[in-house]
DOLOKE-546007 format. One record per residue (C-alpha): residue in one letter; x, y, z; residue number from 1. Coordinates in nm, 2 decimals. Layout:
<atoms>
   code        u        v        w   pos
      A        X        Y        Z   NUM
...
</atoms>
This chain:
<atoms>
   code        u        v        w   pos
      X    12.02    13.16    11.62     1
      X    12.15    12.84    11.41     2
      X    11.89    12.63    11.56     3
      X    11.62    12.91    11.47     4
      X    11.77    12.91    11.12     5
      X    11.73    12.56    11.07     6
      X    11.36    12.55    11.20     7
      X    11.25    12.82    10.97     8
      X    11.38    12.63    10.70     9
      X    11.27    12.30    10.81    10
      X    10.88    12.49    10.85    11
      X    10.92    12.61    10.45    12
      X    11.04    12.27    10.36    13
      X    10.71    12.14    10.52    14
      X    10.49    12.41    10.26    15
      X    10.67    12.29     9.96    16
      X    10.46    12.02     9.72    17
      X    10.70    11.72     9.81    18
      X    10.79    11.61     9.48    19
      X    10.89    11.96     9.41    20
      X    11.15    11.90     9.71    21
      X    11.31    11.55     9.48    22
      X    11.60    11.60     9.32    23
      X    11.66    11.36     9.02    24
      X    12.06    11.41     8.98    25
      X    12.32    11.18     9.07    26
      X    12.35    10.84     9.05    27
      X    12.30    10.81     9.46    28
      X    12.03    11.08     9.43    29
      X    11.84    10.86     9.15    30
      X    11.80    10.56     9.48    31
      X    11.69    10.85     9.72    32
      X    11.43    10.96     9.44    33
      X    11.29    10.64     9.39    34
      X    11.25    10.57     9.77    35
      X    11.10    10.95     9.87    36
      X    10.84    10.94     9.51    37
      X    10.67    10.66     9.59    38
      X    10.63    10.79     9.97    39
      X    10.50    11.13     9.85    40
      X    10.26    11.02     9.58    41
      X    10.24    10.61     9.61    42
      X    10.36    10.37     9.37    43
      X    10.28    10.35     9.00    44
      X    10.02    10.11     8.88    45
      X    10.30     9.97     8.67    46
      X    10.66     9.98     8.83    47
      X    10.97     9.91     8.60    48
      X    11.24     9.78     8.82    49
      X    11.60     9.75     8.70    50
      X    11.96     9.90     8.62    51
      X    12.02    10.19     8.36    52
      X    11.96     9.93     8.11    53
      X    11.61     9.98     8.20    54
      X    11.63    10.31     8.26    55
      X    11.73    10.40     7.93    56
      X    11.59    10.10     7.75    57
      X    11.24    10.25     7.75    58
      X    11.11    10.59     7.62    59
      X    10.86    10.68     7.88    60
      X    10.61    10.91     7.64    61
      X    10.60    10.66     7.40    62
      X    10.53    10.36     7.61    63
      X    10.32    10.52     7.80    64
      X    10.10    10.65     7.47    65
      X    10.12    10.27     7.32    66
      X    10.01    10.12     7.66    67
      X     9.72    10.35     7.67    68
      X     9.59    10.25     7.34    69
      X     9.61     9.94     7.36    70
      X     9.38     9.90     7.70    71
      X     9.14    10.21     7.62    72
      X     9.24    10.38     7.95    73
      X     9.45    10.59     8.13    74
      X     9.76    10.42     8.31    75
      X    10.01    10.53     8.54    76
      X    10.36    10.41     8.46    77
      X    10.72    10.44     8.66    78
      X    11.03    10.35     8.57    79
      X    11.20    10.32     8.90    80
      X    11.53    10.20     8.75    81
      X    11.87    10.31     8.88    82
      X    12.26    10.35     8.69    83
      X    12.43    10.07     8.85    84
      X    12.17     9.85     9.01    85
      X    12.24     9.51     9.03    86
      X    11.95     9.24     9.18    87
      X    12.08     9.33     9.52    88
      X    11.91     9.68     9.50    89
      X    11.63     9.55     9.21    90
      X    11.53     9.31     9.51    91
      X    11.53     9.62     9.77    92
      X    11.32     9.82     9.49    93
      X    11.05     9.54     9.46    94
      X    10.97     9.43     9.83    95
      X    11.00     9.82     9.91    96
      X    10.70     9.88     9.62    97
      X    10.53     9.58     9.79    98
      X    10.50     9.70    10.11    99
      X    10.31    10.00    10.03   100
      X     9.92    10.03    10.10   101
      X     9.85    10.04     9.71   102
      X    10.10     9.84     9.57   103
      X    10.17     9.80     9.19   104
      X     9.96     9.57     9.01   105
      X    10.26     9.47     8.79   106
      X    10.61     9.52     8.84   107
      X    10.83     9.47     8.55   108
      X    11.22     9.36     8.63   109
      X    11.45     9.41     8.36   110
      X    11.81     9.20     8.41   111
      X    12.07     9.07     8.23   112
      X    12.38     8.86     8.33   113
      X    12.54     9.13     8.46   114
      X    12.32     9.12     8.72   115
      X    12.46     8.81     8.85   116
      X    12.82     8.92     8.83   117
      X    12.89     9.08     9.18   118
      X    13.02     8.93     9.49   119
      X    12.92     9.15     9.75   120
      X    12.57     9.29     9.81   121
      X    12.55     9.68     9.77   122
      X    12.42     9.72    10.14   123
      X    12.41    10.07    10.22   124
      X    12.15    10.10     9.84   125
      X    11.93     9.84     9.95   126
      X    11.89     9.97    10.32   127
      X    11.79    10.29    10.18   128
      X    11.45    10.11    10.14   129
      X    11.44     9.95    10.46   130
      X    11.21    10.05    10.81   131
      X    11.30     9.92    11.10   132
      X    11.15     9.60    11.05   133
      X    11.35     9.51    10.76   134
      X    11.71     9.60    10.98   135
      X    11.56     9.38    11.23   136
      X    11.54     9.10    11.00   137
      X    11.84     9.11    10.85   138
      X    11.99     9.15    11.21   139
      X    11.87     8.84    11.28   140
      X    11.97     8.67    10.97   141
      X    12.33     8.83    10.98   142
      X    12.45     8.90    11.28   143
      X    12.60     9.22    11.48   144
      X    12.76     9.34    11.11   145
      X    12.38     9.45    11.04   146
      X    12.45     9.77    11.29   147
      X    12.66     9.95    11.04   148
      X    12.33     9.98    10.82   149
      X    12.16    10.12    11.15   150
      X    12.21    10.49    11.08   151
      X    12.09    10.42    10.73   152
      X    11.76    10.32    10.86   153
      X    11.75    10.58    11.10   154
      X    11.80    10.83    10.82   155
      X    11.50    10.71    10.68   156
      X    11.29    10.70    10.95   157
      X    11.39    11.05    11.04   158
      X    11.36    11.17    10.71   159
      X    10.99    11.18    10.71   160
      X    10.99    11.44    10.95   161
      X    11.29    11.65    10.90   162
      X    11.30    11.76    10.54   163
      X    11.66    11.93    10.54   164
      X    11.79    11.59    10.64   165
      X    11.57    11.39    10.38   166
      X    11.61    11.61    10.05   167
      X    11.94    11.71    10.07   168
      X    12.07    11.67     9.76   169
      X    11.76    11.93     9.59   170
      X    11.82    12.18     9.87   171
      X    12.21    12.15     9.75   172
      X    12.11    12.17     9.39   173
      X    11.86    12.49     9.47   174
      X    12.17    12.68     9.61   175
      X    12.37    12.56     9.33   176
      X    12.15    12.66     9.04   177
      X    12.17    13.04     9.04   178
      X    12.59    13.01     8.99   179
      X    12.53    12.75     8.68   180
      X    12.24    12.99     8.56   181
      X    12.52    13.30     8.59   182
      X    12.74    13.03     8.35   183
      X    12.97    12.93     8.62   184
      X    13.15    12.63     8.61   185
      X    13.02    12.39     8.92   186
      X    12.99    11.95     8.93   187
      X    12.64    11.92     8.92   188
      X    12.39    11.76     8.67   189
      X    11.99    11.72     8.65   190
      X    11.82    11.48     8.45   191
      X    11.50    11.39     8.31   192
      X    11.32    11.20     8.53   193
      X    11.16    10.85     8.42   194
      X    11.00    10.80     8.76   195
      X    10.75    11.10     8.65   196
      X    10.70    10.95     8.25   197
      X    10.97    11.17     8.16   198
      X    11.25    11.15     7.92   199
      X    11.60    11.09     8.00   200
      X    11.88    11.34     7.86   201
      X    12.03    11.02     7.70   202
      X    11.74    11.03     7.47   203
      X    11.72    11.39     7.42   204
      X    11.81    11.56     7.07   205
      X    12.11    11.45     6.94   206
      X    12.27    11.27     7.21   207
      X    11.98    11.05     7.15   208
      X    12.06    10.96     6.82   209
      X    12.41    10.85     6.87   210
      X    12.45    10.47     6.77   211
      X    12.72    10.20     6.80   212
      X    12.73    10.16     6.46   213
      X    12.86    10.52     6.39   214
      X    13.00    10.54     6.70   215
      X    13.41    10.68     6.64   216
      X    13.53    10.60     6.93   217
      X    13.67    10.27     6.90   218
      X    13.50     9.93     6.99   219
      X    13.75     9.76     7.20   220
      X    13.80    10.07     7.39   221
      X    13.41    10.02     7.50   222
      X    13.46     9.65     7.52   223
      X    13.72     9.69     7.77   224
      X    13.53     9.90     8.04   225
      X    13.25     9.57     8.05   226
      X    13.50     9.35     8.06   227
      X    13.53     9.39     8.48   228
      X    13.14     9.43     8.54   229
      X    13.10     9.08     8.35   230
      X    13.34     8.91     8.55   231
      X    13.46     8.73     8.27   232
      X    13.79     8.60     8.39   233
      X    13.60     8.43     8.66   234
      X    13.38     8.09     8.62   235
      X    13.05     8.14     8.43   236
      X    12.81     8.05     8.69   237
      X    12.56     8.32     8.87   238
      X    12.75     8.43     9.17   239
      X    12.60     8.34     9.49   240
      X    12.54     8.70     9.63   241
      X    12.31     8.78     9.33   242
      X    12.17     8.43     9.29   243
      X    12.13     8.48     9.66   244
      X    11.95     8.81     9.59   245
      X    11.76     8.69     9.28   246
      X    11.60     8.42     9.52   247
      X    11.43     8.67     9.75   248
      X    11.32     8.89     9.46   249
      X    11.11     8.60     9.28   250
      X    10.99     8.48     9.65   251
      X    10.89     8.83     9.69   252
      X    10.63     8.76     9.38   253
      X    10.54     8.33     9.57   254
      X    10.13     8.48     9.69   255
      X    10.12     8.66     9.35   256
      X    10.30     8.54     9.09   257
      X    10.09     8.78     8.88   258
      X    10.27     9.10     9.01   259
      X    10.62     9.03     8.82   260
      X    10.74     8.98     8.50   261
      X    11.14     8.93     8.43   262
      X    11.26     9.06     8.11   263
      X    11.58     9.02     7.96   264
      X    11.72     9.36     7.85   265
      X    11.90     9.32     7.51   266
      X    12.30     9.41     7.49   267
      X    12.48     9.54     7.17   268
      X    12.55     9.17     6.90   269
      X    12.95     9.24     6.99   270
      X    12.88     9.21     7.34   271
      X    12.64     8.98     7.36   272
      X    12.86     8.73     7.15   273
      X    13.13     8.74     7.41   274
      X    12.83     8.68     7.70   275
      X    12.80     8.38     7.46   276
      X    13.14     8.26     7.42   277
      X    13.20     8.23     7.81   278
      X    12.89     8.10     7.92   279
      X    12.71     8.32     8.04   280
      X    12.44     8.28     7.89   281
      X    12.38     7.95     7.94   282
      X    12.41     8.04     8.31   283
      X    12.18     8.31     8.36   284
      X    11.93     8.18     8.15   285
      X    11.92     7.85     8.33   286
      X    11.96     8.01     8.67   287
      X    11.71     8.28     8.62   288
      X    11.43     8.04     8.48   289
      X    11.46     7.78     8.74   290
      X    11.41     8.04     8.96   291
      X    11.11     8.16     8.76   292
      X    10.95     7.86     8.72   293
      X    10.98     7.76     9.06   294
      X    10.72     8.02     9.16   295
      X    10.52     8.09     8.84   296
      X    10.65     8.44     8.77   297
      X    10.73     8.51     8.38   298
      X    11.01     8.52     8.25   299
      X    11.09     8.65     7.90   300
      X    11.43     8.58     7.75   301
      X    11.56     8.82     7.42   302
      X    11.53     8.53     7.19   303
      X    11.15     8.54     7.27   304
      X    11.10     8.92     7.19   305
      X    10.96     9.06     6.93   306
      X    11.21     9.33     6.91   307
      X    11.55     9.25     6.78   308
      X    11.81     9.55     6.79   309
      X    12.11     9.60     6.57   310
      X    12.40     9.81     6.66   311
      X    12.21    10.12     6.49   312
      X    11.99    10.06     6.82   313
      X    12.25    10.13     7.05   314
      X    12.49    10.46     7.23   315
      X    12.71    10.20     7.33   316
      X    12.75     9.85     7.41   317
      X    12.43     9.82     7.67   318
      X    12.23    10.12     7.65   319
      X    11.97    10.15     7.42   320
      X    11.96    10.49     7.22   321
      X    11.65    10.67     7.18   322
      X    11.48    10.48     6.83   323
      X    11.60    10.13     6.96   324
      X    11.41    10.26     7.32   325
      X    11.12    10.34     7.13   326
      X    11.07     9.98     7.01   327
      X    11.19     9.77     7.29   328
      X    10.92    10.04     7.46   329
      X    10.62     9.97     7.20   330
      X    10.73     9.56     7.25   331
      X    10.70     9.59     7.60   332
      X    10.45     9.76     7.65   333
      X    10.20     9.50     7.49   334
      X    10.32     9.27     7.68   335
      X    10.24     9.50     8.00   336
      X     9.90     9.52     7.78   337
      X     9.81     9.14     7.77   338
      X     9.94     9.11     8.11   339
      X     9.72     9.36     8.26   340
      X     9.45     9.21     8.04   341
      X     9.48     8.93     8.20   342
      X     9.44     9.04     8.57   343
</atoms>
């Protein structure tokens, strides 16, 4: 009976529109998305790749609109960008995006020197975009410690068939959602979701005018919590792991150098100045263009934007609230514009 339970349920699954089937939700949920939109309905003909910071730096609508205009035609945009990705799982995102039979024709990476502060790769998030190919290769490049990753990939392979193993998380949420509509109390959220133009509930209404300059909850507080992601008791210099994985990612763009562009995401001027005062800055800019350069792939530090944001531009000391989005958005998306132009 169980097993003839699970079959009718895996046979509705299989009549469902796909996307309808993706939850958009937790932070672990947002990798899963990423990974199961692109295999329902392709890639985007531009792909934004990054951290929340580039999640929440953009205003989809409104890039999306200014894009538009500014080539004359209709353009499909993603923002595949996920809360806590560092250049580990940027790097996953990329050759994942690559590998697919239409691929992008640009794929935007926004980083930041954060990006470079982690000692450890996030394994388990970047094999979430692996086959069986990719395991194989980094079996052969690591060693027998590659097997814990196995039932990852095996998830993923099995996961095109069986749809109550692969969309999990939305079959949760769908039993969930008539308790939280009856205004019980349960530890879920649902966001907007970028990776379909939408807008992010940090940009929504109010919550999406909130800036740092009017901010009441004290400064130093907020300093504090970036104090461990920065790193900044240790030595300035990008740490191998992430220069490691920011390597592969601007190899992944050597045969078309065309394909990427690297874009510095702005952080709040309190922030930025203690970036500054330990160095790095100086490090990830140097490290970042040699690595640029090396291949041809652009590279656009914040001093070369045309958008400068002041602390009424920010939530908090990284995030961009909705008006500062809406600029950095307009900015970028002309350079998306000329770039596109170009090819």
């Amino acid at each position: 009976m169980a097993l003839a339970i699970v079959a009718a349920v895996e046979v509705f699954l299989h009549t469902r529109d796909r996307l309808s089937l993706i939850a958009y939700a937790s932070d672990e949920g947002q990798y899963h998305a990423v990974r199961d939109t692109v295999r329902a309905i392709g890639p985007a003909e531009v792909a934004l790749v990054g951290s929340s910071q580039m999640r929440e730096g953009v205003v989809m609508p409104a890039l999306v609109a200014e894009l538009e205009k500014r080539l004359g035609r209709k353009v499909r945009v993603a923002n595949y960008a996920t809360r806590g990705a560092r250049l580990d799982a940027m790097n996953g995102v990329v050759r994942f995006l690559q590998k697919q039979p239409n691929p992008p024709k640009l794929i935007v990476v926004g980083l930041g020197p954060r990006d470079l502060r982690a000692d450890t790769v996030d394994w388990p998030r970047v094999a979430l975009f692996w086959d069986a190919g990719d395991w194989w290769k980094t079996y052969k490049r690591y060693g027998f410690g590659a097997t814990d990753l196995l039932p990852v990939v095996i998830r993923n392979l099995a996961g095109r068939v069986l749809y109550t193993l692969n969309f999990r998380e939305e079959i949760s949420l769908a039993l969930q959602r008539p308790f939280m509509h009856a205004g019980l109390a349960l530890d879920t959220y649902e966001d907007g979701n970028p990776i379909l133009g939408q807008v992010s509930s940090q940009h929504e209404g109010s919550r999406g005018q909130r800036s740092l300059s009017k901010l009441k909850v004290p400064l130093k507080k907020l300093f504090d919590r970036a104090v461990d992601s920065y790193m900044f008791a240790e030595p300035a210099k990008a740490r191998p792991a992430m220069k490691g994985a920011l390597h592969d990612l601007v190899n992944a763009f050597a045969a078309n150098p065309q394909q990427g562009l690297l874009v510095q995401m702005p952080v709040a001027r309190v922030l930025q100045a203690a970036i500054d005062n330990k160095g790095q800055s100086k490090a990830f800019l140097s490290t970042v263009t040699a690595e640029a350069t090396a291949t041809g792939v652009g590279f656009i530090p914040s001093d070369k934007q045309g958008v400068h944001p002041t602390d009424d531009d920010f939530s908090d000391l990284q995030h961009l609230n909705r008006p500062g989005a809406e600029a950095f958005g307009i900015w970028l998306a002309n350079e998306i514009a000329a770039r596109l132009s170009n090819q």
